[in-house]
C-alpha positions in Angstrom: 44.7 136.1 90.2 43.9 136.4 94.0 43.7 132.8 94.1 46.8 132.3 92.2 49.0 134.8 94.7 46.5 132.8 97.8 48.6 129.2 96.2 51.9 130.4 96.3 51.7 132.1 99.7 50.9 128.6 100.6 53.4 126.6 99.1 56.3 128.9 99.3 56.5 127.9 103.0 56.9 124.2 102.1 59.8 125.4 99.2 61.8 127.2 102.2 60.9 124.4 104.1 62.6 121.6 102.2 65.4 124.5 101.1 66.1 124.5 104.7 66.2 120.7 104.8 68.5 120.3 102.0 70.9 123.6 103.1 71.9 122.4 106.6 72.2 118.4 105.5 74.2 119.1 102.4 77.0 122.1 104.8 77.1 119.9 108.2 76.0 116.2 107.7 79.9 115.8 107.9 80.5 113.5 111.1 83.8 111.7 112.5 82.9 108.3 114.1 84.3 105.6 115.6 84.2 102.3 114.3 86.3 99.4 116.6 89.8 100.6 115.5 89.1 103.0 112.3 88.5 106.7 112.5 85.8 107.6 109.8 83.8 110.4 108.5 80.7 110.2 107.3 78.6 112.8 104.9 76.2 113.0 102.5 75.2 115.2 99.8 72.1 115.4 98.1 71.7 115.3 93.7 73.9 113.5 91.2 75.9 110.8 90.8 73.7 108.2 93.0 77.0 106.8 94.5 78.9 105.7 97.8 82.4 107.4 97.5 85.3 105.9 99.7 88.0 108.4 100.2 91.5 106.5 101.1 93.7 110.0 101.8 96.6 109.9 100.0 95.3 106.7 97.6 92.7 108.5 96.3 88.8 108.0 95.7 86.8 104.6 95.2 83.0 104.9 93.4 80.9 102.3 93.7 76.8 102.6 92.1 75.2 101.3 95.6 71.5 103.3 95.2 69.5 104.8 92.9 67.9 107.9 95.1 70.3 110.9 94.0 72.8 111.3 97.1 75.8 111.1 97.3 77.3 109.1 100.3 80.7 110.1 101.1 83.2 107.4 103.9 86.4 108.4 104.5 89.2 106.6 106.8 90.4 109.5 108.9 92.6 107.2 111.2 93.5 103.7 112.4 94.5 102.3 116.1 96.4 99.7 114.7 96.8 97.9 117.7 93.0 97.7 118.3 93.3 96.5 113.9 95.7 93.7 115.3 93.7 92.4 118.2 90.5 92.1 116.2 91.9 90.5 112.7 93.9 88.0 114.9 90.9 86.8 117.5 90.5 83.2 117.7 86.7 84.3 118.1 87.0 86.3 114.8 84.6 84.3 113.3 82.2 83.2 115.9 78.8 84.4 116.4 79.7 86.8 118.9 82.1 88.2 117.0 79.7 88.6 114.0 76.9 90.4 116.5 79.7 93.0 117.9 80.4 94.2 114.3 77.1 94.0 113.4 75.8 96.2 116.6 78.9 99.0 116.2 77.8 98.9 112.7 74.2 99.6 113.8 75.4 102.3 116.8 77.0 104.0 114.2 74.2 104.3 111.7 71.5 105.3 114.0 73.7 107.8 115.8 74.1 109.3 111.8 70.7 109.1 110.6 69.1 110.4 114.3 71.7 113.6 113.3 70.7 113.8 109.5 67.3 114.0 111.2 68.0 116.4 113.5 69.7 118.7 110.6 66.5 118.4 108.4 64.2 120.0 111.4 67.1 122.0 112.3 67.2 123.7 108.7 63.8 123.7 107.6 62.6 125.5 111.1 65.7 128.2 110.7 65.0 129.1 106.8 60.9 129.2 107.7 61.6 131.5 110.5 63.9 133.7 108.4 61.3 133.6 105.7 59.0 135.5 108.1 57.4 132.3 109.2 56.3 133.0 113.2 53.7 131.0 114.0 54.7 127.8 116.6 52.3 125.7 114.7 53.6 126.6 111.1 57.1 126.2 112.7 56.4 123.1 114.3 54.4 121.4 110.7 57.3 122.4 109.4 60.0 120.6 111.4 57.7 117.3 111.8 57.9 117.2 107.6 61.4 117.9 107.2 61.4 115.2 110.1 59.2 112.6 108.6 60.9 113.3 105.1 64.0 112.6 106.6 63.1 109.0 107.8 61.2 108.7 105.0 64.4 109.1 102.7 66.5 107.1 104.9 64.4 104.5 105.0 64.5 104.0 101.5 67.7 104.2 101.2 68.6 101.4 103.6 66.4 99.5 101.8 67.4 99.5 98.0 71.2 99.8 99.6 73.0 97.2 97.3 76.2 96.3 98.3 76.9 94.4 95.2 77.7 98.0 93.8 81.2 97.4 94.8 81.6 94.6 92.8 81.9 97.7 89.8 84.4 100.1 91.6 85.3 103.2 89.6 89.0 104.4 90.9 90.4 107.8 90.9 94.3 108.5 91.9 96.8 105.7 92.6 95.1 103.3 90.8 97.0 100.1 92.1 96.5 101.3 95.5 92.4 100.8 96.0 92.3 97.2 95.3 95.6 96.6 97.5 93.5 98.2 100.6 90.2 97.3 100.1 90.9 93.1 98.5 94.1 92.5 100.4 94.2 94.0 103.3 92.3 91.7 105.5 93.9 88.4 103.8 96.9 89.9 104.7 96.4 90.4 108.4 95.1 86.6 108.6 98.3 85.3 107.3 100.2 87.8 109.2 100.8 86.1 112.4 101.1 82.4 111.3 103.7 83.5 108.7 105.9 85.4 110.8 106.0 82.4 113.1 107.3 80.2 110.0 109.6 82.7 108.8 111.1 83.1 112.4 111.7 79.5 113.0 113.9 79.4 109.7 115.7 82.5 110.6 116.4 81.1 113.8 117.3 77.5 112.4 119.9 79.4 109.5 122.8 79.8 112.3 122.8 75.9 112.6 122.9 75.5 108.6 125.4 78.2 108.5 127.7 76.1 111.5 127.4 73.3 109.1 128.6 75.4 105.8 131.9 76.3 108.4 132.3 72.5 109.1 132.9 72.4 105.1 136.6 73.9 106.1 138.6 76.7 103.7 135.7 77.2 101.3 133.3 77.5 104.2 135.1 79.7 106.4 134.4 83.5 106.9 136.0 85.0 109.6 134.7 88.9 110.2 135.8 91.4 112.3 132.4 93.4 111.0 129.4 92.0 110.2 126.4 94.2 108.2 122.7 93.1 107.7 121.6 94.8 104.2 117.7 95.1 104.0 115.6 96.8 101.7 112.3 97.0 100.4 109.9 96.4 103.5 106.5 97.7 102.2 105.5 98.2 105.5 105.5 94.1 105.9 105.4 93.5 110.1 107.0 90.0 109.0 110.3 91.6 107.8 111.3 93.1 111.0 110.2 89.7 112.6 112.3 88.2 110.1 115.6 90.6 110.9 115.3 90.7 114.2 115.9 86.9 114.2 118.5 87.6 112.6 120.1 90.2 114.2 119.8 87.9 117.6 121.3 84.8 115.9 124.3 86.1 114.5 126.6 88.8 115.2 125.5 91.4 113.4 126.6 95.0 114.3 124.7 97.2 112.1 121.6 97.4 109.5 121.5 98.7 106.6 118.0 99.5 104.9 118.1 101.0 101.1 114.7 102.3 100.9 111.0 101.9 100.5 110.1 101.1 103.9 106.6 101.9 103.6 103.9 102.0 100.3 102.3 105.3 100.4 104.4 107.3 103.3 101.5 107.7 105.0 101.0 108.6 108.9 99.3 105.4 109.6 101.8 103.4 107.6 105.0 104.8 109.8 104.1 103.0 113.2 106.3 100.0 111.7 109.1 102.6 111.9 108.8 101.5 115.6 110.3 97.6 115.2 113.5 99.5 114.4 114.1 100.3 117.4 113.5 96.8 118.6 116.9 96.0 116.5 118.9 97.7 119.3 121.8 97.8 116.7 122.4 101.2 114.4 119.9 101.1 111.5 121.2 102.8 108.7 118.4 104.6 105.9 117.9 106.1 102.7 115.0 106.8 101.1 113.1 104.6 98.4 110.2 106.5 96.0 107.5 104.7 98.1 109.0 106.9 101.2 107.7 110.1 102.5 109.1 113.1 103.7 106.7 111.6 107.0 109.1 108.8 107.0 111.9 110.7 107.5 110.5 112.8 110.3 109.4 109.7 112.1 112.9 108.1 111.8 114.5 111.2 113.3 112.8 110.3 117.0 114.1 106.5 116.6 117.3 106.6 119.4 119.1 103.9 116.9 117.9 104.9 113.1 120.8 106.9 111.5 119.7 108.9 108.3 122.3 108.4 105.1 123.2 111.1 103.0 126.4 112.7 100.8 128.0 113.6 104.4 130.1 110.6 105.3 129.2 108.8 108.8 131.6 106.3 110.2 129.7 102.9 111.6 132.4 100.3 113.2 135.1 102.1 111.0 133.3 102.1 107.9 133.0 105.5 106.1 128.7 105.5 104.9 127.3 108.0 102.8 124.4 107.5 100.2 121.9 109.8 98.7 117.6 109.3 98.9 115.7 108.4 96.1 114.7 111.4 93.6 110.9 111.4 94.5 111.3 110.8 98.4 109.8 114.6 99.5 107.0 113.4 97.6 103.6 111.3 98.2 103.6 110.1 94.6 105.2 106.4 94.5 106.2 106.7 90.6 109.5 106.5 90.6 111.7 109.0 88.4 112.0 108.3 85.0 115.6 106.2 83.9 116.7 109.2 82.1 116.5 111.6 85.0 118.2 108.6 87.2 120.8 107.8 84.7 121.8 112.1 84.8 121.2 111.8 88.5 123.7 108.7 88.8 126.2 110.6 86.5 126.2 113.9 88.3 127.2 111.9 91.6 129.9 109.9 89.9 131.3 113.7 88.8 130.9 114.6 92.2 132.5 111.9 94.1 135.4 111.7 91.6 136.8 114.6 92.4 136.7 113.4 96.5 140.1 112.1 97.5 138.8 109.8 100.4 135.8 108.3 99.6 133.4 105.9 101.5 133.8 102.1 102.0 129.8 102.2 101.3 127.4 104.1 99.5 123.8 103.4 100.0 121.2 104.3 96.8 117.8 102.9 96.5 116.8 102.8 92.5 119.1 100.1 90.5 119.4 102.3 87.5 121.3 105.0 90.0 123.2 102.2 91.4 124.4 100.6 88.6 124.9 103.6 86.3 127.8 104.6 89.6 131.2 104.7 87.8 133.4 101.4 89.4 135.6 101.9 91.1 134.4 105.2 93.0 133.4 102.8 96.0 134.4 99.5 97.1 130.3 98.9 97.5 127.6 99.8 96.5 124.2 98.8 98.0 121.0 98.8 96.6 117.0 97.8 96.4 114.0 99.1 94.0 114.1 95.5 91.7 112.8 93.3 94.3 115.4 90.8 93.3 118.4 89.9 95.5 121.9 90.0 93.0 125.8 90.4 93.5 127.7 91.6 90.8 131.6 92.8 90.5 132.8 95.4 87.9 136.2 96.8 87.9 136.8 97.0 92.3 133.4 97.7 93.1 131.1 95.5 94.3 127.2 96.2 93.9 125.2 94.3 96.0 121.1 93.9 95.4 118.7 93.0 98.3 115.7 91.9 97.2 113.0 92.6 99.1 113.0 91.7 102.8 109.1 92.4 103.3 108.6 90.3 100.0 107.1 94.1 98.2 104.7 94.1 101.0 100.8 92.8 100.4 101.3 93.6 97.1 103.6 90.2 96.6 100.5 88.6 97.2 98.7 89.5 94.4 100.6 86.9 92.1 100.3 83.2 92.5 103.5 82.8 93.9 104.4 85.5 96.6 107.7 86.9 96.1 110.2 85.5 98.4 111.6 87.4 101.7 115.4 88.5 100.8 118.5 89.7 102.9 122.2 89.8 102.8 124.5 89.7 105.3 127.7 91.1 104.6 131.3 90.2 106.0 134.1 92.8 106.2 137.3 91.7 107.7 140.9 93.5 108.3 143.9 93.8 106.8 147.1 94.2 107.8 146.9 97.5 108.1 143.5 97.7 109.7 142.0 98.5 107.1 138.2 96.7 106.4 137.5 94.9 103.3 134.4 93.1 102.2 134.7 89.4 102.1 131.8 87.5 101.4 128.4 87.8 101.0 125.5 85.7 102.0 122.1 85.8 100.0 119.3 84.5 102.2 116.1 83.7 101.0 112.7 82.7 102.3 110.2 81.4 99.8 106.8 79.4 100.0 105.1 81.6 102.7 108.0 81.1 104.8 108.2 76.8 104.5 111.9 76.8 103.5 114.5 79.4 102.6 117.6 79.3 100.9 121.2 80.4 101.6 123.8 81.2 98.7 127.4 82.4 99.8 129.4 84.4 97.3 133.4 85.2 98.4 134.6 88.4 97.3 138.4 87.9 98.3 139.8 85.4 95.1 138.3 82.7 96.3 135.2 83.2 93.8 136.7 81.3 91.1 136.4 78.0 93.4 132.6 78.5 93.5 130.3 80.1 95.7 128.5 78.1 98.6 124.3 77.0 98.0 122.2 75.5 101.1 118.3 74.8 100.5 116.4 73.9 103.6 
């Protein structure tokens, strides 16, 4: 018995010990670092499942079976410095040696400065919880920490070892699905192609005001004479190239103000709203509503933009056009999932009660989804623009006009998922006087750039009688 109670007085120092160890790791291994231009915090926690969890706030979670020891090691992006991003995917060194041994040494920095803190946490806890215990001897103290130490290293060590990165080849998800492949398989693709492809997409914008002086030269059926000229955008996904693309545009021809029906960014996230700052760069009134990919982040972001004007039911006045619109239904929202048709059809019916009963209504009305747009009673507004589909259309019912797109950022990285990216879409839109000074919408012209920007198309539809001669079709 006396030897039995002699044991345990012995080992129950060594349970406290590695108690310790474990308390302290698993409550403050958590640790923001900074690697080149991302943000990221790093913990672990020790038993079941064996994983390495990426945490993508608001995407969700991403699993991958990287190690067999039972800990859990948690990474998640806290921030980006997207200009830092920029400079580093587009270096003409990116892939040199030199390159490769920077990464590889933050990389390094950034693991030793965790595992000398994991360390430091193991002696840290194991010393506290033996001293609590009514441990009070230096030496016991100091066995103590050099085990938890050595246990430590010992643990890391194997764990950098059998580290199989392969595990991510079998990704688990949890949240928005969609979103973990588009940030972790896309991303970077993206950013290569980024800078070549706005070039090509900026030399065609700039080279459509010569093919549209040519379409003039074609006399009556060519000619469109506007006293107001509006630029209708929509569906960005937070593409760089689309603003690239518009502001072309915008420099070419005389266009007075913008129009943008939603879904400007993917997720609404902080980190996606620094495109919100090419607007700006537009230096004509940018008129917004809100698509379901849009954030209630979005719209506080576009409030400090000097030239970004925010659409909704009370009627603005651009260049003597009356504007109003409404946001999409799930815009105060991080969830991306649209509304379903039957709460956008009701939606789209309670505004067509509503705006029947107005005796002066808007020139324009600016929705996002289709279904709302389209399920609008004609004849409430001369036009009606719209986005959501990701395909450009024109269509006439009764006096109203509804006027579709596309999808100027081409649905963002995610329109390069499919074999053939989606092509970049815009309208411009021609309103001229009448007699009594009143503006009317003319024409329209449907600009598209396909191939990964190596030719774009330009179809011209009148809106004033002259449709039944045919509308106008340049390829370049």
């Amino acid at each position: 018995m006396q030897e039995f109670v002699k044991d345990r007085r012995k080992y129950v120092p060594v349970l406290f010990a590695f108690l310790g160890l474990v308390l302290f790791i698993h409550l403050f291994s958590s640790t923001d670092v900074q690697f080149l231009s991302f943000t990221i915090n790093l913990r672990v926690k020790l038993g079941a499942p064996a994983q390495t969890t990426v945490l993508l706030p608001p995407i969700g979670q991403i699993h991958a079976p990287t190690h067999w020891l039972p800990i859990r090691f948690d990474v998640e992006l806290r921030s980006v410095d997207l200009a830092v991003l920029k400079m580093v995917a587009f270096s003409p060194n990116l892939q040199s040696p030199e390159m490769l041994d920077t990464l590889t040494m933050a990389a390094w920095k950034v693991l030793m400065f965790f595992s000398l803190k994991l360390v430091t946490l193991g002696v840290l806890g194991s010393v506290s919880l033996l001293y609590l215990t009514g441990v009070r001897g230096p030496r016991q103290l100091i066995q103590g920490g050099l085990a938890a130490a050595l246990l430590v290293i010992l643990v890391i060590g194997v764990l950098y070892s059998t580290y199989d990165l392969s595990g991510f080849e079998n990704l688990e998800y949890e949240g928005m699905i969609e979103a973990a492949p588009w940030v972790l398989g896309l991303a970077w693709d993206l950013l290569a192609q980024v800078e070549e492809l706005g070039e090509r997409v900026q030399l065609l914008a700039s080279n459509l005001y010569s093919a549209l002086q040519e379409l003039e030269e074609l006399g009556p059926l060519g000619l469109v004479q506007a006293d107001v000229l509006a630029l209708h955008v929509s569906d960005i996904h937070n593409n760089p190239v689309a603003y690239a693309f518009a502001k072309q545009v915008v420099e070419s021809f005389p266009v007075d103000f913008v129009m943008d029906t939603g879904d400007l960014t993917d997720w609404g996230t902080a980190l996606e709203t620094e495109i919100i700052g090419r607007i700006e760069k537009l230096k004509v009134p940018y008129l917004f509503v809100t698509g379901n990919h849009d954030s209630p982040e979005v719209l506080q972001k576009l409030k400090t933009v000097k030239n970004a004007v925010l659409i909704g039911p009370q009627e603005q006045t651009i260049h003597d056009l009356r504007i109003a619109g409404t946001g999409d239904l799930v815009a105060d929202t991080y969830l991306a999932t649209p509304a379903s048709p039957r709460e956008l059809q009701a939606y789209a019916e309670e505004l067509s009660m509503t705006w029947a009963t107005v005796e002066h209504r808007p020139d324009i009305f600016m929705v996002h989804n289709h279904i709302v747009a389209e399920t609008l009673e004609p004849g409430l507004f001369p036009l009606v623009v719209y986005g959501h589909t990701h395909l450009w259309g024109l269509s006439e019912r009764g006096t109203t006009v509804y006027s579709n797109a596309g999808t100027t950022g081409a649905a963002g990285i995610r329109g390069f998922q499919g074999r053939e990216p989606l092509p970049y879409s815009l309208s411009l839109l021609y309103f001229k006087r009448d007699q009594e000074g009143q503006l009317h919408l003319q024409a329209v012209d449907g600009v598209h750039v396909t191939g990964l920007g190596t030719s774009f198309s330009l179809q011209r539809t009148f809106l004033d009688g002259r449709n039944s001669e045919g509308s106008v079709e340049m390829d370049r």
